[in-house]
ZABAMI-123572 format. One line per 8 residues: number of its first residue (from 1); their letters; for each residue x, z, y of N, C-alpha, C. Coordinates in Angstrom, 3 decimals. Layout:
<panus>
NUM = A = X/Z/Y/X/Z/Y/X/Z/Y  ...;
</panus>
This chain:
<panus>
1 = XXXXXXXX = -15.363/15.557/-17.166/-14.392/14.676/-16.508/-14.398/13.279/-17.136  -14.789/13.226/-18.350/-14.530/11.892/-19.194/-15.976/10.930/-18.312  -17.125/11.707/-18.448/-17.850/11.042/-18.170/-17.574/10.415/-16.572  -17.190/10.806/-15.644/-16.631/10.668/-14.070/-15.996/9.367/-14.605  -14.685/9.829/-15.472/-13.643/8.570/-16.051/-14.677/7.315/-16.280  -15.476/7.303/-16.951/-16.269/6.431/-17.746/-17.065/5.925/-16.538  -17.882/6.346/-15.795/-18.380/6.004/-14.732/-17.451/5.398/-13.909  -16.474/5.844/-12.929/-15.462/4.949/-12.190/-15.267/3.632/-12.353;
9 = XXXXXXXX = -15.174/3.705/-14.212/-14.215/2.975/-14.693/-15.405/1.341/-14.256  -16.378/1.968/-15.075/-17.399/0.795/-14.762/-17.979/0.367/-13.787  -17.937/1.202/-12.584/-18.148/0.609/-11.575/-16.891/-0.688/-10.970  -16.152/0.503/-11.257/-14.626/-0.555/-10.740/-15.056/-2.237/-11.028  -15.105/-2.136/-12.661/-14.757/-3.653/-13.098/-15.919/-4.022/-13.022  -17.372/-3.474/-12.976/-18.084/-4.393/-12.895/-18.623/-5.353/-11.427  -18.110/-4.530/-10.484/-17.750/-5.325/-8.854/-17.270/-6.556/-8.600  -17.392/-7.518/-8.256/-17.112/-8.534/-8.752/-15.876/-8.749/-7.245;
17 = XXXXXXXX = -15.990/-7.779/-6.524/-14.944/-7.965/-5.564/-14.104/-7.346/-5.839  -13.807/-6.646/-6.828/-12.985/-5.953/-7.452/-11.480/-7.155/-7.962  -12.272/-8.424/-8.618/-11.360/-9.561/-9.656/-11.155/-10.247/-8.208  -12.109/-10.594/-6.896/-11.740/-11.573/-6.090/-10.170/-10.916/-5.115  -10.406/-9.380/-4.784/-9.352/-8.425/-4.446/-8.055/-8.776/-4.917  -8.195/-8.717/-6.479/-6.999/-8.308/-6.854/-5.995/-9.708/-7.249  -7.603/-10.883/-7.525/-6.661/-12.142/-7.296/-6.207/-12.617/-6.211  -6.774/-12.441/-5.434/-6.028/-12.813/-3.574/-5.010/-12.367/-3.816;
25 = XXXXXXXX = -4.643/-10.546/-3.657/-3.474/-9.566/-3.716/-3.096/-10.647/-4.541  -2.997/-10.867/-6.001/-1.508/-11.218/-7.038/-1.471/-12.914/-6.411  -2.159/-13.616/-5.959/-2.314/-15.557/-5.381/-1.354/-15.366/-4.066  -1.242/-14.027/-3.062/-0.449/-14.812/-1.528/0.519/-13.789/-2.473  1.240/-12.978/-2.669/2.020/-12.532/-3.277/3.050/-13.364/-3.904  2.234/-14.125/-4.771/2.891/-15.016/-5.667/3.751/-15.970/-4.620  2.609/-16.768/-3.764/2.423/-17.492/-2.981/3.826/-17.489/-2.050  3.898/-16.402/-1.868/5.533/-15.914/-0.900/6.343/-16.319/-1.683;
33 = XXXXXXXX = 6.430/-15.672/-2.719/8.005/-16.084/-4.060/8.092/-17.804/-3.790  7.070/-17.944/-4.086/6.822/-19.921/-4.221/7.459/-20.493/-3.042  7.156/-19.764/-1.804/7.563/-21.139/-0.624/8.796/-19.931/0.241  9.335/-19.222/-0.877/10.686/-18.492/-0.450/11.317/-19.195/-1.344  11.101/-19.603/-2.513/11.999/-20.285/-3.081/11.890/-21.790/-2.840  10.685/-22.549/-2.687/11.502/-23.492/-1.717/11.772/-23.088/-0.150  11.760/-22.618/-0.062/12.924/-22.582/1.636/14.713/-22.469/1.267  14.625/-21.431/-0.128/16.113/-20.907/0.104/16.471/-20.954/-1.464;
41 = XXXXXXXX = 16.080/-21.906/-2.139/16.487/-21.966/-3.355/17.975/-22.662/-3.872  18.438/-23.182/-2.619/19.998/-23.680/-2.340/21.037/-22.439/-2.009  20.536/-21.407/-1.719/20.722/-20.362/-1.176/21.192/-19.068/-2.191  22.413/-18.961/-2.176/23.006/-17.545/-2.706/21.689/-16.097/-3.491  21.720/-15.966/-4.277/20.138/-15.220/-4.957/20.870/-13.594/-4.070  20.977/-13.269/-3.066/21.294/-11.879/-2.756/19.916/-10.441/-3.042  20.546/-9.433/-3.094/19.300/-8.210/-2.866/17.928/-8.652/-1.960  18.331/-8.607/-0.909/17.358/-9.396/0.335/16.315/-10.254/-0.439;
49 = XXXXXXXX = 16.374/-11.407/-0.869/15.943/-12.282/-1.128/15.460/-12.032/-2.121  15.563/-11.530/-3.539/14.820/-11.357/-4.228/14.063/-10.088/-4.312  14.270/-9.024/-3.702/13.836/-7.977/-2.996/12.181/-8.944/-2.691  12.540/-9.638/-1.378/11.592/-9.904/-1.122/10.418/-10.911/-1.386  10.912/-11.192/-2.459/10.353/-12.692/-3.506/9.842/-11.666/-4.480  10.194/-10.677/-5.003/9.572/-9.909/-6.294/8.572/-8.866/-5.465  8.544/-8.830/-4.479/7.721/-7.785/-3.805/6.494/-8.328/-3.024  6.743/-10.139/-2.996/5.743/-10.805/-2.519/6.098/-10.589/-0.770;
57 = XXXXXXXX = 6.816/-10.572/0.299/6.977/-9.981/1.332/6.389/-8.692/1.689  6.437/-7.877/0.970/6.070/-6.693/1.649/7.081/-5.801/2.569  8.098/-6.181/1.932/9.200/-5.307/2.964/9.454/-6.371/3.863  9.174/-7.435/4.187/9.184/-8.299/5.615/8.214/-8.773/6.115  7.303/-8.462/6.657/5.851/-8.997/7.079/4.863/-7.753/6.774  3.675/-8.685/6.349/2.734/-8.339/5.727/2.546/-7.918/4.334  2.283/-6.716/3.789/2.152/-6.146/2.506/1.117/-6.780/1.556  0.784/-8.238/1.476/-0.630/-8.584/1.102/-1.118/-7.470/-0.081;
65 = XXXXXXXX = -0.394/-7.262/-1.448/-0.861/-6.995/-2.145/-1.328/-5.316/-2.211  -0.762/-4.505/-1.139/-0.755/-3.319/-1.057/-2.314/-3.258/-0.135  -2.432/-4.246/0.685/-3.624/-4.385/1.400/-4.443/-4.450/0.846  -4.678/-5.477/-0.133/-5.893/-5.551/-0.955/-6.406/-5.137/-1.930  -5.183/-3.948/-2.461/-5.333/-2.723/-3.249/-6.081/-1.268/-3.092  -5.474/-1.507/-0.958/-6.230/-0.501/-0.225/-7.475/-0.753/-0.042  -8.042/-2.343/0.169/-9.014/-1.859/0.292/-10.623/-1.935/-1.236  -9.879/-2.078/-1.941/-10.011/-1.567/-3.403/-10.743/-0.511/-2.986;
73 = XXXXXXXX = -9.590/0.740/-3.127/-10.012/2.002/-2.580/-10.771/2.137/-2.047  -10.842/1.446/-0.482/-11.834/1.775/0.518/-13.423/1.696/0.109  -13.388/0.601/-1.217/-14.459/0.222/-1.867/-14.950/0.832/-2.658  -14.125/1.936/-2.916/-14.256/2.901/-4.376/-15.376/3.940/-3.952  -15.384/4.414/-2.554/-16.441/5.399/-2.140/-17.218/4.410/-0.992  -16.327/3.430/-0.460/-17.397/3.057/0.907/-18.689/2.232/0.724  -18.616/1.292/-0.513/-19.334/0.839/-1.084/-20.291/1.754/-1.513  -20.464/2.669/-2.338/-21.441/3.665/-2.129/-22.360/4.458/-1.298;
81 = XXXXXXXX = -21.488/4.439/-0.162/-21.969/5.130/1.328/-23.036/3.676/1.962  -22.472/2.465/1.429/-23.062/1.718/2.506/-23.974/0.821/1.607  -24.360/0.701/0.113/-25.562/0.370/-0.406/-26.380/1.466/-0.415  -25.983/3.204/-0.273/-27.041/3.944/-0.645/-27.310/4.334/-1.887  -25.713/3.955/-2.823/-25.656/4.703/-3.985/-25.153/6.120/-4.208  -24.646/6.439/-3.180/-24.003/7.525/-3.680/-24.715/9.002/-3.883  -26.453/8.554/-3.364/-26.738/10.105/-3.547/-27.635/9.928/-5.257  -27.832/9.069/-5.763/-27.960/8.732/-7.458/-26.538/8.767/-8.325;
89 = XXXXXXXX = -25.887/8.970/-7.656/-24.294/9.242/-8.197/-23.975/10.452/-8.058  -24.045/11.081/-6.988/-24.408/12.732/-7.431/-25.229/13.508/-8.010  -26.077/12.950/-8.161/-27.258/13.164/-9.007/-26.980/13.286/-10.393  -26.431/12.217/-10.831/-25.800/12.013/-12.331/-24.833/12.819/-12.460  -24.046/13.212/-11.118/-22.113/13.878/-11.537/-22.456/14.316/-10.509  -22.849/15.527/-10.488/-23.076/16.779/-9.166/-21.353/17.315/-9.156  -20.925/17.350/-10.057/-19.690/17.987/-9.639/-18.352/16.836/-8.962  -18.322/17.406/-7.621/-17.798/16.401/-6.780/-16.499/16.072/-6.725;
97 = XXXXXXXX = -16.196/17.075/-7.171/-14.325/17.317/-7.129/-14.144/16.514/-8.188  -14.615/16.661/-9.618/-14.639/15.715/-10.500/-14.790/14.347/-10.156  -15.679/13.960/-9.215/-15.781/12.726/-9.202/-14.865/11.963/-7.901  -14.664/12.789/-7.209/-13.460/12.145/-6.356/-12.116/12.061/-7.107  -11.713/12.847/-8.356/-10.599/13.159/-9.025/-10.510/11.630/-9.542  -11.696/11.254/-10.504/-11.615/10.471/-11.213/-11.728/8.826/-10.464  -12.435/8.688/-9.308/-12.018/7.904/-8.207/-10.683/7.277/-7.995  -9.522/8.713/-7.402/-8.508/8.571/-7.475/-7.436/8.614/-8.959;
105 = XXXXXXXX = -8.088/8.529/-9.827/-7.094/8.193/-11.236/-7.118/6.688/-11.709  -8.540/6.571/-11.456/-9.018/4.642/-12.044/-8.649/4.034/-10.826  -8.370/4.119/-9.255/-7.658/3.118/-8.350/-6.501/3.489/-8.317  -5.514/4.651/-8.834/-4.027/4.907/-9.032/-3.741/4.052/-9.962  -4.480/3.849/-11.500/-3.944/3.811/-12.718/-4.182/2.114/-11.973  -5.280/0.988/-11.745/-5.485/0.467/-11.341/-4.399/-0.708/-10.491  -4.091/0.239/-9.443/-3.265/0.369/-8.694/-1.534/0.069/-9.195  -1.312/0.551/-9.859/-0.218/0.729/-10.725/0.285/-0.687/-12.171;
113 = XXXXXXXX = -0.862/-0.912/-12.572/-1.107/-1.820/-13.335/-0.881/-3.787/-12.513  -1.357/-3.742/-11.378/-1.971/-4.561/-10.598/-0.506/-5.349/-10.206  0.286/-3.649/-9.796/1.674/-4.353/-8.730/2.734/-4.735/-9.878  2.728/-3.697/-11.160/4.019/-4.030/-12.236/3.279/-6.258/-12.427  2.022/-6.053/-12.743/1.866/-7.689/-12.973/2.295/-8.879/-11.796  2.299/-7.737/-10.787/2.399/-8.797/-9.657/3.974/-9.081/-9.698  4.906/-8.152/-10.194/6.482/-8.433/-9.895/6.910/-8.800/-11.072  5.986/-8.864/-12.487/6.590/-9.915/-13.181/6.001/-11.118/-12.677;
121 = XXXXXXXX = 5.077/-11.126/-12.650/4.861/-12.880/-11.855/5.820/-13.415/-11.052  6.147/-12.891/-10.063/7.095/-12.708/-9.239/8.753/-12.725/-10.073  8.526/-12.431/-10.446/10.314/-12.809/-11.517/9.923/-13.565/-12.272  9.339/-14.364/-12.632/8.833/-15.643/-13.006/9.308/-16.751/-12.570  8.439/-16.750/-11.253/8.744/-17.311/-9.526/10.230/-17.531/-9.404  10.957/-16.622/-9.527/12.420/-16.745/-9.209/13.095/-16.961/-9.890  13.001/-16.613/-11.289/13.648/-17.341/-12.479/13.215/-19.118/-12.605  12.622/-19.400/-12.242/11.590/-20.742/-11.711/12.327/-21.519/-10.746;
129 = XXXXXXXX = 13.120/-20.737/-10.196/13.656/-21.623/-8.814/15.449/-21.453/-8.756  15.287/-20.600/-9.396/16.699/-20.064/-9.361/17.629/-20.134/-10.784  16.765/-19.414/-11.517/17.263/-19.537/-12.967/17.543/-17.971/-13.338  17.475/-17.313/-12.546/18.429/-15.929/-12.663/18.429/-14.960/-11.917  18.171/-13.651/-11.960/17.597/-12.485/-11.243/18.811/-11.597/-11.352  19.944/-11.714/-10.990/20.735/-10.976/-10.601/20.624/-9.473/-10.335  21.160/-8.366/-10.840/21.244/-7.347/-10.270/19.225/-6.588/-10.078  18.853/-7.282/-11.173/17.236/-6.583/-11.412/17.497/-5.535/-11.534;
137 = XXXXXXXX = 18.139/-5.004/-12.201/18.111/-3.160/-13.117/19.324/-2.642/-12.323  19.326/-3.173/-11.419/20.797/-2.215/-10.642/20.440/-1.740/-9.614  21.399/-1.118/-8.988/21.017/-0.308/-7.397/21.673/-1.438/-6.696  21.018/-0.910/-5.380/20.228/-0.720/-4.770/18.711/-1.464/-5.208  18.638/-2.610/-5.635/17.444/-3.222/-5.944/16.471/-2.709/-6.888  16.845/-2.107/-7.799/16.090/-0.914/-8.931/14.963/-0.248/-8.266  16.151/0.614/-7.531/15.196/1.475/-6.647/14.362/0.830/-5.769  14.554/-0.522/-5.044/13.838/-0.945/-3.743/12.420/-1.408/-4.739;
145 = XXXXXXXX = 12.568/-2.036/-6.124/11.026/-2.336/-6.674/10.298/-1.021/-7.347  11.378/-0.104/-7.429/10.132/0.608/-8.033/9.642/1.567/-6.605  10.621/1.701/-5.113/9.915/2.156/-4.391/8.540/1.375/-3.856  8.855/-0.004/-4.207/7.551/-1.140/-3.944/6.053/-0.248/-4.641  6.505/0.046/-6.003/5.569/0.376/-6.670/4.892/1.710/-5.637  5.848/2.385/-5.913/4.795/3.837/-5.008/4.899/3.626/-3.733  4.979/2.638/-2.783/4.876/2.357/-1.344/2.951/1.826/-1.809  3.247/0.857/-2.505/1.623/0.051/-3.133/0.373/1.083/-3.531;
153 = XXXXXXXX = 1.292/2.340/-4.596/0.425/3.260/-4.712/-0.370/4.123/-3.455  0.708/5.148/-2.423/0.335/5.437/-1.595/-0.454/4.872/-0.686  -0.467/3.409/-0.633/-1.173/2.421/0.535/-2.552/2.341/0.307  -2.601/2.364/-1.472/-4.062/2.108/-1.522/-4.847/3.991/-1.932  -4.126/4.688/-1.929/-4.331/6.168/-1.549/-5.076/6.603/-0.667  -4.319/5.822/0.799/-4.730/5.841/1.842/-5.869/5.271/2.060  -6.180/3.965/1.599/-7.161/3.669/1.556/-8.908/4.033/0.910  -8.252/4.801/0.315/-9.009/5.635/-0.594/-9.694/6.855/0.365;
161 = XXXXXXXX = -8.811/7.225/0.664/-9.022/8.457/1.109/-9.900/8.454/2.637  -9.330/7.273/4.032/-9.816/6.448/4.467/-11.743/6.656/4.094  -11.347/5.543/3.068/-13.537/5.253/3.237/-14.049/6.530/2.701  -13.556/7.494/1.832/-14.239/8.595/1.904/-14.279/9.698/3.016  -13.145/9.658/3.878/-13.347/9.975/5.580/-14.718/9.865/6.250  -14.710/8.130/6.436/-15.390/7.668/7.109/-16.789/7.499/6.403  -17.165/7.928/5.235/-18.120/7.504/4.847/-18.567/6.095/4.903  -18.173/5.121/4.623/-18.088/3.948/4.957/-17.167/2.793/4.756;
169 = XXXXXXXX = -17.363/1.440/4.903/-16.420/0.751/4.955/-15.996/-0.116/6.426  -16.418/-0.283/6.964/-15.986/-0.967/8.466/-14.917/0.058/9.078  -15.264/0.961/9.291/-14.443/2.204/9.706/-12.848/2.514/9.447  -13.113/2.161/7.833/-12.075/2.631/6.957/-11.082/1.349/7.077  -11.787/0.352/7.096/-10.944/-1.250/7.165/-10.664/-1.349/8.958  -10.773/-0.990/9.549/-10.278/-1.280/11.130/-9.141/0.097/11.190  -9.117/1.063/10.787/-7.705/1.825/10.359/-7.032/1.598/9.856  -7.012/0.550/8.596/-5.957/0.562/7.498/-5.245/-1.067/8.007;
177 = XXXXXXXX = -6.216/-1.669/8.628/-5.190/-2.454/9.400/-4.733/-2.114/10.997  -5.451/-1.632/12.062/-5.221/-1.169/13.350/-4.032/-0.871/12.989  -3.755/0.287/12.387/-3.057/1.631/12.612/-1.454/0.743/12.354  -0.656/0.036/11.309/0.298/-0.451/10.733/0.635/-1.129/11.105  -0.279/-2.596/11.511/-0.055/-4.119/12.335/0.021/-3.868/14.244  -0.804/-2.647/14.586/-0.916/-2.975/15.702/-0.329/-1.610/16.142  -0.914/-0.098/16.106/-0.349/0.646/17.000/1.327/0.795/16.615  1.320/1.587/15.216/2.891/1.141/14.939/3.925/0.434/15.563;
185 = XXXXXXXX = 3.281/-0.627/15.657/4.264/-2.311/16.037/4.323/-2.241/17.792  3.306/-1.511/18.281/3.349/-1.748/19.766/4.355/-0.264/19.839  4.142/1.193/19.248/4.832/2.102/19.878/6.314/2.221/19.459  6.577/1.066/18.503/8.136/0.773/17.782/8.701/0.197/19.315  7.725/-1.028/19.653/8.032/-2.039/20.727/8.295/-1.450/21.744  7.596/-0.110/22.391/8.075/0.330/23.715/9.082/1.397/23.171  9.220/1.585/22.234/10.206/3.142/22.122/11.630/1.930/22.885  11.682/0.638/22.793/13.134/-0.413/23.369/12.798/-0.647/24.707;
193 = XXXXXXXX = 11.794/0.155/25.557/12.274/-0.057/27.067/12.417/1.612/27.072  13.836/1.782/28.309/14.635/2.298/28.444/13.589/3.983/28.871  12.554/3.265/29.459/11.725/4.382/30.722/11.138/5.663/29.409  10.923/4.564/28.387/9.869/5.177/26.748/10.455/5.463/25.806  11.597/5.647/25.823/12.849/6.370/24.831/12.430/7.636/24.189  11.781/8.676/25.022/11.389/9.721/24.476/10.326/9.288/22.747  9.882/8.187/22.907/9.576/7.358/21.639/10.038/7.152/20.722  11.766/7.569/21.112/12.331/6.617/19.808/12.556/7.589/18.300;
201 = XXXXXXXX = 12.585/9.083/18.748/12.283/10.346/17.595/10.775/9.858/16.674  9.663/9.829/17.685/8.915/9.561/16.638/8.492/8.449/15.885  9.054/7.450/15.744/9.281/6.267/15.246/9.329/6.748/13.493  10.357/7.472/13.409/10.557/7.727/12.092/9.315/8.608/11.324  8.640/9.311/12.118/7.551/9.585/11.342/6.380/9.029/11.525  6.408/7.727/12.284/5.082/6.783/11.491/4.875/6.631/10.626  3.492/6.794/9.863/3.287/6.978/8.138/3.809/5.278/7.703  3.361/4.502/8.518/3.671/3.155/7.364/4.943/2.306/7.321;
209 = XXXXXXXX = 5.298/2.844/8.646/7.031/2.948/9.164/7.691/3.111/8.104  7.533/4.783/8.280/8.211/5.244/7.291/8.413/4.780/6.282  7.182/4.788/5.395/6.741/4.028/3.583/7.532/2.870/3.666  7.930/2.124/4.564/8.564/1.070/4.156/9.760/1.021/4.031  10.658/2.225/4.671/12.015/3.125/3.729/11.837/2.505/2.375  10.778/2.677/1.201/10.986/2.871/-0.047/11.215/1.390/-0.741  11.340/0.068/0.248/11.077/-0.931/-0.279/13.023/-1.763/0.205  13.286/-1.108/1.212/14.180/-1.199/1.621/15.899/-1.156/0.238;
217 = XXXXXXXX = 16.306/-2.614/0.832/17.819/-2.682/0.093/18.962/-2.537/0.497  19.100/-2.079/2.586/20.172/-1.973/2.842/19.684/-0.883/4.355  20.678/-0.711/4.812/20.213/-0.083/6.123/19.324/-0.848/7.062  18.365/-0.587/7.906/17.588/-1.610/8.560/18.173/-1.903/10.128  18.095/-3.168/10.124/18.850/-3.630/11.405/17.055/-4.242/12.085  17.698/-3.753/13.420/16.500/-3.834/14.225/16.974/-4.717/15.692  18.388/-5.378/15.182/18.733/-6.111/16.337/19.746/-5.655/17.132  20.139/-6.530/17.871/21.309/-6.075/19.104/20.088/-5.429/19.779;
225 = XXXXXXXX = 20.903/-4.057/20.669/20.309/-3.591/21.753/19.009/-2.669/21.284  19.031/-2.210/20.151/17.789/-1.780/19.411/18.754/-0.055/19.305  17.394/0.473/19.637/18.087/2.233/19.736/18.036/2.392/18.238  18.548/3.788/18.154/18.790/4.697/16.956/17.509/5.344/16.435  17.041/4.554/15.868/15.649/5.645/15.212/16.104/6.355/14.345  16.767/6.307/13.590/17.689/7.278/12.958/16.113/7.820/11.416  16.289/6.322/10.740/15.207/6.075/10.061/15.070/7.223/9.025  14.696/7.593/8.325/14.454/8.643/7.107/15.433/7.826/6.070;
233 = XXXXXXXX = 15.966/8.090/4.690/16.126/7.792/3.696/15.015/7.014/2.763  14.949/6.455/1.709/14.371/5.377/1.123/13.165/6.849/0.549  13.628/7.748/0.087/12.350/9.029/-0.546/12.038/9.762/0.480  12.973/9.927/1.612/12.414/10.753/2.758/11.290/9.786/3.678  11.303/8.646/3.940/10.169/7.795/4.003/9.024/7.787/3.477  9.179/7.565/2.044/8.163/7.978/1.037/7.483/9.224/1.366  8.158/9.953/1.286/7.314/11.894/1.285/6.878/11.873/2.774  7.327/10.778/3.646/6.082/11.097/5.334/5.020/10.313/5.143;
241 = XXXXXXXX = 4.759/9.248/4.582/4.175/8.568/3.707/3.037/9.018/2.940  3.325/9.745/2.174/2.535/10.662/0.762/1.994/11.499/1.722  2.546/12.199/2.611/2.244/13.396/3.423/1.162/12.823/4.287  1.093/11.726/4.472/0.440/11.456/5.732/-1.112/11.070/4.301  -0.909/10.625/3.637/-2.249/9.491/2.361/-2.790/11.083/2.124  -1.743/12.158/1.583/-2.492/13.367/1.034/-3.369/13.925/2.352  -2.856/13.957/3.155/-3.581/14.995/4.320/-4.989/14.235/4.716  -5.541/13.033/4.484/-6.050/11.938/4.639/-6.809/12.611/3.383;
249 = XXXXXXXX = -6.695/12.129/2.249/-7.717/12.610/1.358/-8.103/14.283/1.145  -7.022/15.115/1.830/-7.970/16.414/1.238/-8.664/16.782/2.505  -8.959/16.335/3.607/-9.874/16.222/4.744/-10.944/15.590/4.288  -10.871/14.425/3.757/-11.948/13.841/3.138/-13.014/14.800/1.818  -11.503/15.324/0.974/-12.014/16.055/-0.326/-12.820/16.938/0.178  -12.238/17.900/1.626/-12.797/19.310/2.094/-14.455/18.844/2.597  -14.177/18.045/3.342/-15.809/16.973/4.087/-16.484/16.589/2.908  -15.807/16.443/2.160/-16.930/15.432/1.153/-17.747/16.745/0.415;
257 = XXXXX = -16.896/17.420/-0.079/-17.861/18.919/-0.795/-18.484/19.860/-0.361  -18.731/19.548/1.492/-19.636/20.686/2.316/-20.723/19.286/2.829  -20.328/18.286/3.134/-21.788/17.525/3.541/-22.779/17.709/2.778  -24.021/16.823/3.424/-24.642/16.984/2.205/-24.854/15.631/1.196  -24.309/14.462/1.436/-24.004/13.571/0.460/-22.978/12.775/1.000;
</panus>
C-alpha cells in the first residue's frame, strides 16, 4: 500500500496541471471574497455574507474551487487512460484495489488540505475589508464551513470516481459539469410550472442539489411562488450526496477490477 501511496503521491505533484488546478481553484475563490467585499463592505458582516466570502461563492453560484478539485480527480485516473499509462502502472501495482485506494486517499487528503487554505485566505479577504469575522466558530456558520469542506470533498470524489467510470477524461468533464449547471437547474426550473409538479419530490434528491444543504446558513428561499421541495437537512443533503459520489466509484471500483486495463 505504501508503495501505491508513494506512487500517487508523485504523480499528483509532479503534473504540472495539478499547481495550475489548484491555483485557479484558490485565485477565483479568493477573487469572490475580493469583489464581495468591495460590493458590500459598507454592509452589515451577516452569516450570508461571510458564508459566502469564506467559501469563495460556492453556496451561491458556481463552486469554482470544488470544480477544480474535481477535476483533479478526473485527472487522477483519466490522464492515465488517455496518455496510455495506465497499463505500465499496472504492471508495476497489479493490485488494483490498492491502487484505486491510494488514488482516492492522495486526492481526499489533497482535497482537504486545498479548501482549509482556501478559507483561510478567504478570512484574510474579510478581515481585509471588514476588520472582523463575526460569529466564525458559532452556529449556524461553523457548521455551514465545515459542511463547505465535505461538500468540496465529495465533489471531487465524484470526480474521481467519474474518470475512472469513463475511462477517460472528456467524458468525465461533460458530467461533472452537464449534470449540476444544466440538468439540475433545468429540472429545479420546470418542477415551478404547475403541469410538472410531480417534479417537485425529486428535487430533493438531486445529488448536487442536495450537497449544497451542507453549505447552507439558513432555510433556502427559492422566491415568491416557488413550491415546497421540502429540502433535506444540512447532513441529510450531505448523505444523498456521499450516496450518490460512493455509488459512482464502486461501479467504477467493480469495472475497473474485471476489465482488462
Amino acid at each position: 500500500m505504501l508503495d501505491a501511496l508513494r506512487f500517487e503521491w508523485t504523480r499528483l505533484r509532479t503534473l504540472r496541471s495539478t499547481y495550475w488546478l489548484i491555483g485557479i481553484g484558490l485565485l477565483c475563490a479568493a477573487g469572490i471574497a475580493v469583489i464581495l467585499g468591495f460590493a458590500a463592505r459598507d454592509e452589515p458582516l451577516g452569516n450570508e455574507i461571510l458564508s459566502v466570502a469564506i467559501n469563495g461563492g460556492a453556496s451561491f453560484g458556481i463552486p469554482f474551487l470544488a470544480v477544480f478539485l474535481a477535476i483533479i480527480g478526473i485527472f487522477a485516473t483519466g490522464h492515465e487512460y488517455r496518455h496510455g499509462t495506465i497499463q505500465p502502472t499496472l504492471t508495476a501495482l497489479p493490485q488494483r484495489s490498492r491502487l484505486i485506494a491510494a488514488k482516492i486517499l492522495v486526492v481526499a487528503t489533497t482535497t482537504v488540505v486545498v479548501t482549509v487554505v482556501s478559507m483561510l485566505i478567504n478570512v484574510g479577504v474579510v478581515l481585509a475589508f471588514w476588520g472582523e469575522a463575526p460569529g466564525l466558530f458559532e452556529s449556524p456558520l461553523d457548521e455551514a464551513l465545515l459542511g463547505y469542506l465535505v461538500y468540496t470533498l465529495i465533489y471531487a470524489m465524484t470526480g474521481l470516481g467519474l474518470g475512472l467510470l469513463f475511462r477517460g477524461v472528456p467524458s468525465a468533464l461533460v458530467v461533472i459539469f452537464l449534470m449540476p449547471l444544466i440538468i439540475e437547474s433545468v429540472i429545479m426550473g420546470l418542477a415551478f410550472i404547475p403541469a410538472m409538479d410531480w417534479l417537485v419530490p425529486v428535487v430533493k434528491f438531486l445529488p448536487f442539489t442536495a450537497g449544497a444543504q451542507l453549505m447552507a446558513v439558513g432555510p433556502a428561499d427559492m422566491g415568491p411562488g416557488a413550491p415546497d421541495f421540502d429540502l433535506f437537512s444540512r447532513w441529510g443533503g450531505g448523505a444523498v450526496f456521499a450516496i450518490f459520489a460512493a455509488l459512482i466509484i464502486s461501479a467504477a471500483w467493480t469495472l475497473f477490477k474485471r476489465r482488462d486495463a
